[in-house]
Backbone as CSV, one residue per row, in Angstrom:
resi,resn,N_x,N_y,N_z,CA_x,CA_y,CA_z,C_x,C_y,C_z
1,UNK,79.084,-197.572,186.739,78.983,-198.816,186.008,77.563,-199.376,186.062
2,UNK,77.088,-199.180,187.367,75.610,-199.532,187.424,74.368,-199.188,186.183
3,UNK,74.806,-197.749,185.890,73.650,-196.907,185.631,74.256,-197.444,184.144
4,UNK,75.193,-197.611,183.759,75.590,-197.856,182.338,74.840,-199.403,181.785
5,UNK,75.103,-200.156,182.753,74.240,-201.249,182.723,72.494,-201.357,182.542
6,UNK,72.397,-200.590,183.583,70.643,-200.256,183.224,70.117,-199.552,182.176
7,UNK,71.260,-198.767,181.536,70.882,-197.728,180.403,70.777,-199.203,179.216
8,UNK,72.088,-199.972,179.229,72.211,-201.047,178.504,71.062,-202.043,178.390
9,UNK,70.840,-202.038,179.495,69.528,-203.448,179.669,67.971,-202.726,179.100
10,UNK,67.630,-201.222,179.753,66.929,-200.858,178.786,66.715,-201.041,177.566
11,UNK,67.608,-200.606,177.121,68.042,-200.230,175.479,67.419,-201.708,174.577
12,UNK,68.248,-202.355,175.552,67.836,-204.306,174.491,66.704,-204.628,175.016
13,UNK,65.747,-204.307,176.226,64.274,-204.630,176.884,63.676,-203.661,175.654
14,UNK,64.161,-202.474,175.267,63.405,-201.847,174.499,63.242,-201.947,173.238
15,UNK,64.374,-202.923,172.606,64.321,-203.427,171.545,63.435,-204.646,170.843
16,UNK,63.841,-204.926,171.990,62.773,-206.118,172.663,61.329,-206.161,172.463
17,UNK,60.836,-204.890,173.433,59.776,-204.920,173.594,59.052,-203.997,172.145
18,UNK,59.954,-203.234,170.875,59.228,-203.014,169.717,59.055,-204.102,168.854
19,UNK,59.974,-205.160,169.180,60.121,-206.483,167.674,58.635,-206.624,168.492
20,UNK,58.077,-207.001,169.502,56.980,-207.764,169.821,56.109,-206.577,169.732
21,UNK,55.978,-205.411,169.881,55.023,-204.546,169.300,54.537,-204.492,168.114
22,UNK,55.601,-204.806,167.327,55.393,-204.793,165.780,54.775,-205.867,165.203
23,UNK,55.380,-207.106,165.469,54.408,-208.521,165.586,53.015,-208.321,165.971
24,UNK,52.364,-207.601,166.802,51.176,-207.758,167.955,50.142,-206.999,166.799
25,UNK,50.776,-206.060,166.573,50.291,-204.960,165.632,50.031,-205.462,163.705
26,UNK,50.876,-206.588,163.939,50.923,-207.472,162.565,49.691,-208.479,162.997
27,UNK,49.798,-209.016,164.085,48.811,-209.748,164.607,47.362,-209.123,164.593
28,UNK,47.127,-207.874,164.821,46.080,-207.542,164.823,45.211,-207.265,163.776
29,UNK,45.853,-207.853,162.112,45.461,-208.117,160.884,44.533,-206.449,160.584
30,UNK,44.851,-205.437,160.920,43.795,-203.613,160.603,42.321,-204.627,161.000
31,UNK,42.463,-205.263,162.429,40.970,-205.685,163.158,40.470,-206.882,162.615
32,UNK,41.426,-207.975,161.653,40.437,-208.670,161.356,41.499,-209.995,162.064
33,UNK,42.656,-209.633,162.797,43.615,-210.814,163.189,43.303,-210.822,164.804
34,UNK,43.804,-211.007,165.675,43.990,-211.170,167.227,44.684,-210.287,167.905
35,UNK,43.861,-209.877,168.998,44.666,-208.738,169.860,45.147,-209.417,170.792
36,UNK,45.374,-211.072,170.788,45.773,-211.767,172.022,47.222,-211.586,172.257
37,UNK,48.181,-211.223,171.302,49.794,-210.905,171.402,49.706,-209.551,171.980
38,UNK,49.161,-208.764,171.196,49.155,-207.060,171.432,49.010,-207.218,173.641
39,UNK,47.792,-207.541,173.337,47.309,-207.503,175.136,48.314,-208.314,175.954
40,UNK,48.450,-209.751,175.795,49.501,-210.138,176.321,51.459,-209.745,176.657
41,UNK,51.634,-208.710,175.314,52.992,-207.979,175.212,52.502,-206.853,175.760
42,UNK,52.237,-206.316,176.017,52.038,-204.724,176.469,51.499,-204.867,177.855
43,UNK,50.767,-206.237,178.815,50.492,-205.385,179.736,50.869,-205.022,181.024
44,UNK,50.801,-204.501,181.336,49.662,-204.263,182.090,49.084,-203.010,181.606
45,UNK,49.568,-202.563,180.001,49.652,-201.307,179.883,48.332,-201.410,178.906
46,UNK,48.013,-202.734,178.544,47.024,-202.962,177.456,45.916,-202.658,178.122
47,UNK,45.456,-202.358,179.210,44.235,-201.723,179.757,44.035,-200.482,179.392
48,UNK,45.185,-199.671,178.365,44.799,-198.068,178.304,43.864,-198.609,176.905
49,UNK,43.253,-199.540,176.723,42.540,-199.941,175.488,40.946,-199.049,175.756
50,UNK,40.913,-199.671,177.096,39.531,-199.155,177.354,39.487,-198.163,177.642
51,UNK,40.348,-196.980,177.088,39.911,-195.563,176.928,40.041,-194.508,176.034
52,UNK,39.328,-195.407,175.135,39.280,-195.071,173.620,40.837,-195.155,172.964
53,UNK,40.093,-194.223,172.056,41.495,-194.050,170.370,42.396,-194.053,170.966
54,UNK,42.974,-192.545,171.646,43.965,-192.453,172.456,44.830,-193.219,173.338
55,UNK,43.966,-194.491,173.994,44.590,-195.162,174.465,44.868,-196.235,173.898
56,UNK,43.836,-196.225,173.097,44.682,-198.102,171.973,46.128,-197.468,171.405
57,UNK,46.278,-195.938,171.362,47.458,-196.086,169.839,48.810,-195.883,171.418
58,UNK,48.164,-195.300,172.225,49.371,-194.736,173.536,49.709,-196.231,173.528
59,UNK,49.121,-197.317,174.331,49.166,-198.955,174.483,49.842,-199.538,173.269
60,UNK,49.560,-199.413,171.831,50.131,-200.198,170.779,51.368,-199.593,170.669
61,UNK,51.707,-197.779,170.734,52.931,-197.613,170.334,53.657,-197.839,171.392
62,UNK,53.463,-197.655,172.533,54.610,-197.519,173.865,54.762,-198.664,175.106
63,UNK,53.266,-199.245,174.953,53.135,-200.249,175.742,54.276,-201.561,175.744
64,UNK,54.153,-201.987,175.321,55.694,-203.307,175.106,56.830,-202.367,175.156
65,UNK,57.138,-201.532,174.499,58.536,-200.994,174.634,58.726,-200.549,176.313
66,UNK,58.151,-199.845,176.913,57.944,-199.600,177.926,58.311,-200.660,179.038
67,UNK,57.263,-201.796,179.049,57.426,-202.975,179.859,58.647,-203.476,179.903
68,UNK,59.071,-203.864,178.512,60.229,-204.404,178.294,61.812,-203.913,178.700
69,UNK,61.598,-202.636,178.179,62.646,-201.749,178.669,62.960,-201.595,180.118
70,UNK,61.903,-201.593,181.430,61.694,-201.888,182.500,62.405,-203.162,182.993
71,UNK,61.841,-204.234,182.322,62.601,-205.639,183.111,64.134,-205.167,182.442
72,UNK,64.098,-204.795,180.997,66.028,-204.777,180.991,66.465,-203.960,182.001
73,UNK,65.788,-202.996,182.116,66.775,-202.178,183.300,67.028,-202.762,184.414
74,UNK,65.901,-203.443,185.067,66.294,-203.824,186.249,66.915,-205.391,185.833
75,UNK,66.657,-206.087,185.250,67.680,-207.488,185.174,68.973,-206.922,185.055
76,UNK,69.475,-205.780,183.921,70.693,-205.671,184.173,71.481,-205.226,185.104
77,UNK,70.825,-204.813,186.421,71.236,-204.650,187.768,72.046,-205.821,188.011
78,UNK,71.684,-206.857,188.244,72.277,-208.007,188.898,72.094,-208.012,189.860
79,UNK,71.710,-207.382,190.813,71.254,-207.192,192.408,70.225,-207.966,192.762
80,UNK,70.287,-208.504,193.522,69.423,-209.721,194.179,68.151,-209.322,194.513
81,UNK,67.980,-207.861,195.109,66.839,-207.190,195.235,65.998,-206.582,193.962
82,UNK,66.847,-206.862,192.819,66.069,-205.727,191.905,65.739,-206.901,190.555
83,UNK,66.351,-208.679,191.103,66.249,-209.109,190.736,64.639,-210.471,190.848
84,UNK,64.372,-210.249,192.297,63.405,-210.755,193.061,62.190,-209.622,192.378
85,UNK,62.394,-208.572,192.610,61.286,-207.487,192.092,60.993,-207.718,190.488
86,UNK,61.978,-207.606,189.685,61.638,-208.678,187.911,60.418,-209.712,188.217
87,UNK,60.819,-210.461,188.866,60.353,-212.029,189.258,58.618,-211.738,189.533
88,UNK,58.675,-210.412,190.505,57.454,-210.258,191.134,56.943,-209.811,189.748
89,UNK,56.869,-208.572,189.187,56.698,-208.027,188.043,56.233,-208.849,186.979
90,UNK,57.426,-209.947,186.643,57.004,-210.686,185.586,55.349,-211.414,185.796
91,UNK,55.588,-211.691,186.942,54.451,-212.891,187.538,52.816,-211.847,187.544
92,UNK,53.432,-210.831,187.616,52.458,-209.517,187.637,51.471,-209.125,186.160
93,UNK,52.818,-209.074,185.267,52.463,-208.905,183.984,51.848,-210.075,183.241
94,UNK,52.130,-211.513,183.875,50.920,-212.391,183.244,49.951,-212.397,183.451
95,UNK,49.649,-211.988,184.882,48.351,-212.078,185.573,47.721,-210.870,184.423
96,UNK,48.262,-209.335,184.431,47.112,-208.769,183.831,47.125,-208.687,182.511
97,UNK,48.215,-209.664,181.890,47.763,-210.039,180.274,46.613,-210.889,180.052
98,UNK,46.660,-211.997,180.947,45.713,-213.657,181.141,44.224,-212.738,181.187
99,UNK,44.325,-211.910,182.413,43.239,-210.622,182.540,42.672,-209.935,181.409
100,UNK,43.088,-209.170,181.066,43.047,-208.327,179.657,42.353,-209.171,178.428
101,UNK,42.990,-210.582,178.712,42.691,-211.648,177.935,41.117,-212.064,177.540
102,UNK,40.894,-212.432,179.034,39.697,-213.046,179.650,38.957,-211.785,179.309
103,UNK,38.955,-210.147,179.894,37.914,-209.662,179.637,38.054,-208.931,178.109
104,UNK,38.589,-209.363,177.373,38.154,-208.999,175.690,36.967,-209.124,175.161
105,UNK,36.498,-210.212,175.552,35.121,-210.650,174.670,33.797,-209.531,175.167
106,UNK,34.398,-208.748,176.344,33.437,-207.901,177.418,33.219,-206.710,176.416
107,UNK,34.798,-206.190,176.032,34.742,-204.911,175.405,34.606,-205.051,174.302
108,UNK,35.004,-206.060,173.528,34.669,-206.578,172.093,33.751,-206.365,171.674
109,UNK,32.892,-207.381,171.766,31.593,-207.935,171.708,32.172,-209.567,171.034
110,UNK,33.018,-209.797,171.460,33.178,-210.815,170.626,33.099,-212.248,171.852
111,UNK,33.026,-213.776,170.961,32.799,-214.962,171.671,34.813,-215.871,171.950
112,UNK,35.053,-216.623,172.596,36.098,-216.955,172.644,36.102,-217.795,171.106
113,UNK,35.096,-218.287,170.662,34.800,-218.805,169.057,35.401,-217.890,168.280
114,UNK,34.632,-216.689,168.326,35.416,-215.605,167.450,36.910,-215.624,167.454
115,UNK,37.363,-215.157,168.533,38.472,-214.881,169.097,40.026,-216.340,168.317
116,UNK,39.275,-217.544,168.349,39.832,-218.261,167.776,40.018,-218.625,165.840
117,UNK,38.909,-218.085,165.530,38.720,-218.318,164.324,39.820,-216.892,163.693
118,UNK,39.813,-215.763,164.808,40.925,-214.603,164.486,42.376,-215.141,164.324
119,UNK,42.421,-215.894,165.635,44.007,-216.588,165.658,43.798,-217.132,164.680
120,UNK,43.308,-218.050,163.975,43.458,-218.786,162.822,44.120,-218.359,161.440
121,UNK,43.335,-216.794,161.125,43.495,-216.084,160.295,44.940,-215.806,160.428
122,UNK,45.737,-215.459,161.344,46.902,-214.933,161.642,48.067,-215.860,162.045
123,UNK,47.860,-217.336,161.801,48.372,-217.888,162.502,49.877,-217.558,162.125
124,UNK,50.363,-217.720,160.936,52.100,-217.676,160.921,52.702,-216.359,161.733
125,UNK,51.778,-215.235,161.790,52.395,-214.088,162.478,52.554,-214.404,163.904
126,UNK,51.785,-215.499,164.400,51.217,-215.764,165.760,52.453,-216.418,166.325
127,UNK,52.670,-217.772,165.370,53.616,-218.441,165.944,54.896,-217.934,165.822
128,UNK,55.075,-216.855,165.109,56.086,-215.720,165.301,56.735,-215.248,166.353
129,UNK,55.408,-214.503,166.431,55.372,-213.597,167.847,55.455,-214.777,168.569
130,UNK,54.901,-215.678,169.330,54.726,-216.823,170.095,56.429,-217.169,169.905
131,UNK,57.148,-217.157,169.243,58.476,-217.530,169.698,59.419,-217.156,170.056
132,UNK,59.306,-215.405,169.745,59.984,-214.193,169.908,59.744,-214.151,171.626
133,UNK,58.539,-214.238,171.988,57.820,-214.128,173.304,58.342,-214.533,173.996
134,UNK,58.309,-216.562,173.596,58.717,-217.444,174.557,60.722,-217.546,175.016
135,UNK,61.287,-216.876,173.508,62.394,-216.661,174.374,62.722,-215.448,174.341
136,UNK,61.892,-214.821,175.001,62.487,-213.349,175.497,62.106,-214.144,177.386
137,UNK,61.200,-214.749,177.143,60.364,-215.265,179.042,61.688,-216.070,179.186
138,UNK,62.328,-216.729,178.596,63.298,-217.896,178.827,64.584,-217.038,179.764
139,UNK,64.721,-215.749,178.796,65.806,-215.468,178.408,66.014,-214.334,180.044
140,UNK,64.486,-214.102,180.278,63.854,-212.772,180.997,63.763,-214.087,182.449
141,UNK,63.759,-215.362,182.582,63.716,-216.203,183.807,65.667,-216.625,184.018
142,UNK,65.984,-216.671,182.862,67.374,-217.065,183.689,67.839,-215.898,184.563
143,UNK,67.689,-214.995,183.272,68.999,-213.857,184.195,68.383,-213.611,185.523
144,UNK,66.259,-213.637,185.672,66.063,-213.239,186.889,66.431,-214.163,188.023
145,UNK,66.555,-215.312,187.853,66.833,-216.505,188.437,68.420,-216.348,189.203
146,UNK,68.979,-216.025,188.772,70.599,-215.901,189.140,70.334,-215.139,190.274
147,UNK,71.924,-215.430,191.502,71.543,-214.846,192.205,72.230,-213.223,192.140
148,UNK,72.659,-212.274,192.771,72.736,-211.045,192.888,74.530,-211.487,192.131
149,UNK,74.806,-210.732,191.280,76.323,-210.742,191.041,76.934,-209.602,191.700
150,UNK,76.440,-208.928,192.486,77.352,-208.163,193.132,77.301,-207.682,194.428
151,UNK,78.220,-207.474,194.931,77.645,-207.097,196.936,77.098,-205.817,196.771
152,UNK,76.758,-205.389,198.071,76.170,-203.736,198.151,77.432,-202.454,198.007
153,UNK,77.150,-201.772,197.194,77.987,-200.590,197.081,78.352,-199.572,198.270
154,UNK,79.421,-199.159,198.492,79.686,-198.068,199.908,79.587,-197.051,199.204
């Protein structure tokens, strides 16, 4: 029953994590919109940016699905331990989106000016993605929040 669950929680983390791939990738206007969704949904995986072609398309196609699919598996545990580890994770994956964030303008060449006048261009896709995001985090803090629904297995 366990493993059916995690196959389950995958499956919708992974569904999950393409609607916001696809957005990020809409967001990124073919270079003239914001990579701030893309980097923020995908990472910690959005660092395979900085190694070339290969790694922007590995990061855009697999990165979010990946992540996402990860927290479903383990939220749909219900286990108190695998539910504390989400928690850590999540808190993990902002840090190296916020990261990824901050050093854009490095690999870019671009100014946080730039960077805003991009969001601008993109905005309806933005606040899109931006809502898809915010309740998948909503949705991705309750269940981690709960405590373990089940005792330890013999």
């Amino acid at each position: 029953m366990t493993s059916r669950r995690a196959i389950v929680g995958a499956v919708v983390g992974f569904a999950y994590g393409s609607v916001l791939a696809f957005l990020s990738f809409a967001a990124m206007g073919a270079g003239h919109g914001s990579w701030v969704p893309f980097l923020l949904s995908s990472a910690p995986f959005g660092v395979l940016v900085f190694f070339g072609d290969s790694g922007f398309y590995a990061a855009a196609i697999g990165g979010a699905p990946v992540v996402w699919a990860t927290f479903g598996a383990l939220l749909a545990s219900g286990r108190a331990k695998w539910l504390r580890l989400t928690q850590v994770l999540a808190l993990l994956h902002y840090a190296s989106g916020l990261a990824l964030i901050a050093a854009m303008p490095m690999w870019q060449g671009t100014t946080a000016y730039d960077e805003l006048t991009y969001l601008a261009r993109v905005l309806g896709i933005m606040l899109v993605w931006a809502a898809v995001y915010l309740v998948g985090q909503v949705a991705l803090w309750r269940r981690a929040s709960r405590r373990g629904e089940r005792g330890p297995t013999v």
